[in-house]
N, C-alpha and C positions, 0 to 999 in steps of 0.2 A: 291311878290307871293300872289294868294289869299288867303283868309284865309277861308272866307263864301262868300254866298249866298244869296240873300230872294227877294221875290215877293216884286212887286210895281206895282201901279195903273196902268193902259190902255196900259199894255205889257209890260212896263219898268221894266228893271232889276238892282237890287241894289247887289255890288260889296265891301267888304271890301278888299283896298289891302294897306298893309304894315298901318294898322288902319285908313286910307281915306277913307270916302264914295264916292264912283262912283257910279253916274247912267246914265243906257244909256238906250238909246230914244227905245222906242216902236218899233212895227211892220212899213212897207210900202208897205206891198201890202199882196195877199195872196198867192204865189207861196210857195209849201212846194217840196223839195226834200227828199226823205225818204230813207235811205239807210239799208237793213241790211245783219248784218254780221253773215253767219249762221256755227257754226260748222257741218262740213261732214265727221266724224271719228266714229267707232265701234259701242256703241249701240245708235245712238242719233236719227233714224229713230222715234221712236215716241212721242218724244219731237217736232222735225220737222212736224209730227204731229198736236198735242196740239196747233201748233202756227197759224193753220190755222183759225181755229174757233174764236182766240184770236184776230186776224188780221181784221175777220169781226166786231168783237165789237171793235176795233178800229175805224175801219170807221162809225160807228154807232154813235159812241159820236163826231168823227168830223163833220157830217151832223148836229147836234143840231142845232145851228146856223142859220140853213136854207138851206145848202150846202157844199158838198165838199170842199174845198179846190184846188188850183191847181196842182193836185198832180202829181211827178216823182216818181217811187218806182225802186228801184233796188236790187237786188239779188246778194250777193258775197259769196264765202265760202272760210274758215279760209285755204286753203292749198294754198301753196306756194311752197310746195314739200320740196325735200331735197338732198344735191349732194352726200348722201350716201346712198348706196343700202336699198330700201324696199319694200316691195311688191305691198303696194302703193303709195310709192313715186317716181316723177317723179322730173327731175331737177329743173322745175321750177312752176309746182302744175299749178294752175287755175292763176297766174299770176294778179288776183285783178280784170280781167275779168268779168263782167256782167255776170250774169247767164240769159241763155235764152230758155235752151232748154225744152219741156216739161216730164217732170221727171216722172208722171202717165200714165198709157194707158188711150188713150180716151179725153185726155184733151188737151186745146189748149192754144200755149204759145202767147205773147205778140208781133205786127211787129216792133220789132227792140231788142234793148239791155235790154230794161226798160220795166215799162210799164207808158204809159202818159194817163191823165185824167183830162180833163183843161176845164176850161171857154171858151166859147165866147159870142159873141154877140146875137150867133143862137141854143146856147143851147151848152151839153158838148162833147169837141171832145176826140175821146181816141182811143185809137190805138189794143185797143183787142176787141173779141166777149162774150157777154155773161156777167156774174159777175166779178166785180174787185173782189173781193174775190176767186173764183173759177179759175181766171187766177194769182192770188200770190202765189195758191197752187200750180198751176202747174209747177210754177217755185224755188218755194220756199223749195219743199221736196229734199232736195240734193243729200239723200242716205247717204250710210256711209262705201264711199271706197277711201275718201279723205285719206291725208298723215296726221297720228298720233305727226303730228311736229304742233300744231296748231298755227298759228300767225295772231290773227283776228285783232288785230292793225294794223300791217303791209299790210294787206291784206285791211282796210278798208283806209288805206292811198294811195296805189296802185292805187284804186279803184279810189280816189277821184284828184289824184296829178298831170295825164297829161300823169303818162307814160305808160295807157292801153288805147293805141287811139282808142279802141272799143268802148268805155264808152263814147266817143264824144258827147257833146250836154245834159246829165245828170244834170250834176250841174248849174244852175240859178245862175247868177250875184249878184241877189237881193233877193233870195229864203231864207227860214229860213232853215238850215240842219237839218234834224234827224239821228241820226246814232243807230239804234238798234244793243247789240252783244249779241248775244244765245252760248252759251257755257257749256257742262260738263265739261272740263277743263281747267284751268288759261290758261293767253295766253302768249306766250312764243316767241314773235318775235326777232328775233337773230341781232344782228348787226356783230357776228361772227361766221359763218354756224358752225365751228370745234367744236363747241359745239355736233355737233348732230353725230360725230364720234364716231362709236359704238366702235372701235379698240383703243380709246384713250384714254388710263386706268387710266391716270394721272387726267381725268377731273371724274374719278369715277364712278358709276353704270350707264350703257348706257339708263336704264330707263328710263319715264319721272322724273321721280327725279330731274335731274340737273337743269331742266327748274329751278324748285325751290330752289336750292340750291344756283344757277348761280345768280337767276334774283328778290329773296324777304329776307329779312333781319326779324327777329325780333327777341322777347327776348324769356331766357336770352341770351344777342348778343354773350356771353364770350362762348358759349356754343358752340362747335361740331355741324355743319351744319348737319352731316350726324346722331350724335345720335339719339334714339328715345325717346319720350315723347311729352308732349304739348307743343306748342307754343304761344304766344300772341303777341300784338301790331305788329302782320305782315302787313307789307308795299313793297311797290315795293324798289328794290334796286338801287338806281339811280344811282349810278357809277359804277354799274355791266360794265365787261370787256365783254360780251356774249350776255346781252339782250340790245336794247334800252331801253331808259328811261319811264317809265309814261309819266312824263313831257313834252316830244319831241312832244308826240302825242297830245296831251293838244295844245301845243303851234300851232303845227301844221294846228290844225282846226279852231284855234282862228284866225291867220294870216289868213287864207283860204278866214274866212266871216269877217274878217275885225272888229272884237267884237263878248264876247261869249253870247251878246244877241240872238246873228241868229245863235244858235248851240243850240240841245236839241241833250243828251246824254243817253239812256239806255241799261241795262246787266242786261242781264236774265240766270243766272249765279249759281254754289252752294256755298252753302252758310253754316255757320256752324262753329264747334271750330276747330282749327287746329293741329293736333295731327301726329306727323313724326312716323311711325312703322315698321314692315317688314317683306318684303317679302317673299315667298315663298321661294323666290331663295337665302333667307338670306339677300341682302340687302333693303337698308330704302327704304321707298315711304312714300306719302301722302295719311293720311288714309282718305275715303270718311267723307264730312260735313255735308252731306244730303244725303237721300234717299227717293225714291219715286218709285210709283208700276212699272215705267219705270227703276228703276235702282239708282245706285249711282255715287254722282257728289264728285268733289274733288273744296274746294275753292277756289272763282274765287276771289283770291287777288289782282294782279293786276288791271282787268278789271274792278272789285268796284271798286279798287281807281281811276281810269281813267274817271268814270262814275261818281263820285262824287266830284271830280275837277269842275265840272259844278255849282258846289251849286245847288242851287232851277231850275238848267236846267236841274239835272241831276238825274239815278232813281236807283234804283238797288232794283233786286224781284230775288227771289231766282226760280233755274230752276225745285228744286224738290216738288214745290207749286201744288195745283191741277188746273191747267188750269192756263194762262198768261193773261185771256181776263182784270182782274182788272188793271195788272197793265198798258198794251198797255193803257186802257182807261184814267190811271192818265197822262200819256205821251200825249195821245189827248187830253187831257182838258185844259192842258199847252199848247201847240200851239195853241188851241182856246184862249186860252191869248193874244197870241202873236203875230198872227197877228189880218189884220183887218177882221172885219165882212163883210158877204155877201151881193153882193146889194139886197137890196129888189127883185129887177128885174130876178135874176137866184136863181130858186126854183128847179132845175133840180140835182137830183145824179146819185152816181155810184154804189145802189144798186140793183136797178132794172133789 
């Protein structure tokens, strides 16, 4: 297992696992695939928002260099639905699917799944009109009528694993991954849907509750899941019978690119102490961690530990910060790491 993380010279990444130091080798090329994973559930419209302006001072600090990068960007959102009745959920949600469609009046989405913005010999080719920034918005505001079951693991596994043949052509061989997740609420991807059984009394308050009940452990552990009071040392609970593991998803993206050098990880996520209290309706929930003029997040336990499984690849910024553009920019400076620099020769972006 790893333990840490930490930077090393000309992209390389150093690894403590089981007390061995590992390092592995640098960038080879500059392909980036940039995936994210956005919640589309109740009030998260101006957070979706917030991320657009963020998205541009992303690319702002990638251009430094000299240039873009070769970039993929893809658009997923955390629903996957659910096979019990609700008003927004559908059997199978957005299925891990590309988002493509444009979400604003007036605006124009990307021709295909993604949006592409690459090098060549004869300057940069790209597949939208206008601003890469002004066509992420238009695909990137998702709305907020997705299914309240959010599984933005699962949904960014989907996304990436072969079995959304929409997504064809996405992920580069040799590409560094990025996987951004935006979330007000921890993510809660089931490995056994009966959890999301409103009728099944025995698994407790049909609330999102159980996600947390089901799916993070911490102390005191002897304590009543369902009492209320603070919590501490919350972790994902890996032998959870209901969610998959942290770890699964970890592993998953590591086998993917072959080393978690060509994986950069961030969760843009709330953040804060954790405190179980209740509800209106008498039973427990999780009380918000943060708050911000947008509203209240509930922490994103799992997804920080997911995100920080990466060590020095991976970021966590809290979602009720005022704007996201600091931290997308510490996520570009990292990939200016790691791969390589631009040739002298292409001085051309994708801001203009």
């Amino acid at each position: 297992m790893v333990a840490a993380g930490c930077g090393a010279g000309n992209g390389a990444v150093e690894w403590r696992d089981a007390g061995e130091l590992i390092v592995e080798p640098g960038p080879i090329n500059r392909d980036v695939d940039l995936l994210f994973v956005i919640d589309n559930t109740d009030s998260i419209a101006d957070e979706q928002q917030e991320l657009v302006p963020a998205f541009r001072q992303m690319l702002e600090r990638l251009e430094r260099p000299g240039a873009l990068p070769n970039l993929h960007v893809g658009v997923v959102s955390t629903d996957l639905g659910a096979p019990f009745e609700h008003r927004f959920c559908t059997p199978d949600g957005d299925r891990g699917v590309l988002q493509n469609q444009p979400m604003v009046a007036g605006c124009m989405a990307p021709q295909g799944r993604f949006i592409a913005d690459v090098a060549s010999p004869t300057g940069r080719v790209r597949n939208y009109v206008g601003r890469l920034d002004d066509t992420f918005g238009c695909i990137a505001r998702l709305g907020i009528e997705g299914c309240p079951r959010e599984q933005g693991l699962q949904a960014m596994k989907r996304a990436l694993d072969g079995s959304a043949q929409e997504n064809a052509d996405f992920l580069r061989p040799n590409a560094l991954l990025v996987v951004i997740i935006m979330g007000e609420d921890d993510d809660c991807s089931v490995r056994d849907p009966a959890l999301f059984d409103p009728d099944n009394s025995a698994l407790g308050p049909p609330l999102r509750y159980r996600c947390f009940e089901y799916g993070v452990v911490c102390k005191p552990s002897e304590q009543d899941r369902r009492s209320t009071g603070p919590r501490t040392d919350c972790r994902s609970d890996e032998q959870s019978h209901y969610l998959d593991s942290v770890a699964s998803y970890v592993d998953f993206l590591v086998r993917l690119k072959g080393s978690r050098s060509r994986v950069v990880v961030g969760a843009i996520v709330g953040t804060g102490k954790v405190v179980v209290g209740s509800h209106l309706t008498g039973e427990p929930w999780v009380l918000p961690g943060c708050e911000s003029i947008h509203g209240p997040a509930a922490p994103g336990i799992r997804l920080s530990e997911f995100a920080r499984s990466f060590g020095f690849n991976g970021f966590v910024d809290s979602i009720c910060q005022d704007g996201y553009g600091a931290g997308l920019e510490r996520i570009a400076d990292r990939i200016n790491q790691l791969i390589e620099p631009p040739p002298a020769a292409i001085a051309d972006g994708g801001l203009d």
